[in-house]
C-alpha positions in Angstrom: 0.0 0.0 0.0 1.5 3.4 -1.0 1.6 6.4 1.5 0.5 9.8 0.0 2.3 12.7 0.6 -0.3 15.0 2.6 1.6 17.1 4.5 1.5 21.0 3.6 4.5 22.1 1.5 6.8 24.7 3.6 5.9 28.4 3.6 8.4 30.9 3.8 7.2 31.5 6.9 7.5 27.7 8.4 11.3 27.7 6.7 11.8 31.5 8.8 10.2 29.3 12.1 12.1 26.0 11.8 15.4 27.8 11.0 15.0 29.8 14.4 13.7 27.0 16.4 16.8 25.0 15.3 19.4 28.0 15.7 17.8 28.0 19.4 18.1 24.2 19.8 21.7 24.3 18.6 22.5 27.3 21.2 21.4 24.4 23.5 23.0 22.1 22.8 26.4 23.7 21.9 26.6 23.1 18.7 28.1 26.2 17.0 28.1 24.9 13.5 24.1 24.4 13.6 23.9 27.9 15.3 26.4 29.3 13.0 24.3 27.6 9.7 21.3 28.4 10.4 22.2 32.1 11.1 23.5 32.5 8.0 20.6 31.1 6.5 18.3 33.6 8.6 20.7 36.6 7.6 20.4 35.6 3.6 16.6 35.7 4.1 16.6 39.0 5.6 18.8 40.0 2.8 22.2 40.9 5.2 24.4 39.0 2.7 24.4 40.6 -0.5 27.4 39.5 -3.0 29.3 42.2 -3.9 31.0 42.3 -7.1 34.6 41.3 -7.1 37.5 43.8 -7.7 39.8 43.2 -9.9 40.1 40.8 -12.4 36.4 40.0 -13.9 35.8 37.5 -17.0 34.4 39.7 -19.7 31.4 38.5 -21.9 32.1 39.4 -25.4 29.6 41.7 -26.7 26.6 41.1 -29.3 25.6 43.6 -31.5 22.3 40.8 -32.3 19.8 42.3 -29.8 21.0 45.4 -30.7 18.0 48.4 -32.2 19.3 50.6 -34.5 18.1 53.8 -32.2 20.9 52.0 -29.2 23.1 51.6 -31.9 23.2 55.4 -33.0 23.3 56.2 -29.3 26.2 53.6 -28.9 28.2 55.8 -32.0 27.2 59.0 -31.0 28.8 58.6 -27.1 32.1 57.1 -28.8 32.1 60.0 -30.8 31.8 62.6 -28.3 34.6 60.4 -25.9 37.0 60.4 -29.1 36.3 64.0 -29.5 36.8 65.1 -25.6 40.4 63.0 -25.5 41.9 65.2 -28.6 
């Protein structure tokens, strides 16, 4: 006989409430990698750890002129224009 499934799919919400409850457990217990863990899980919710872009060396991703309008195209040729002009 097969088991269904029927238990509700997490919320936000339950994710926010299990993540404390086991950051408090952890606490508890001692175990600082748990707390640790599931602190940074909380803080990336809340948006605290943002990536910053690296500085320095970045891969560049060769251009495409495919997606390009004609209009953003003039625009492109009219500001190289004006940057050749204000370097003379």
């Amino acid at each position: 006989m097969n088991k269904k499934n029927t238990s509700i799919p997490p919320t936000p919400e339950t994710i926010y409430q299990h993540l404390e409850l086991l950051f408090n457990l952890a606490l508890k217990q001692k175990n600082l990698n748990v707390a640790l863990k599931s602190t940074e899980l909380l803080g990336k919710q809340l948006g605290l750890f943002v990536r910053k872009p690296a500085v320095g060396f970045q891969k560049r991703v060769p251009f495409s002129f495919k997606n390009v309008s004609d209009e953003e195209l003039a625009i492109m040729i009219r500001d190289l224009e004006e940057n050749i002009a204000e370097k003379k």
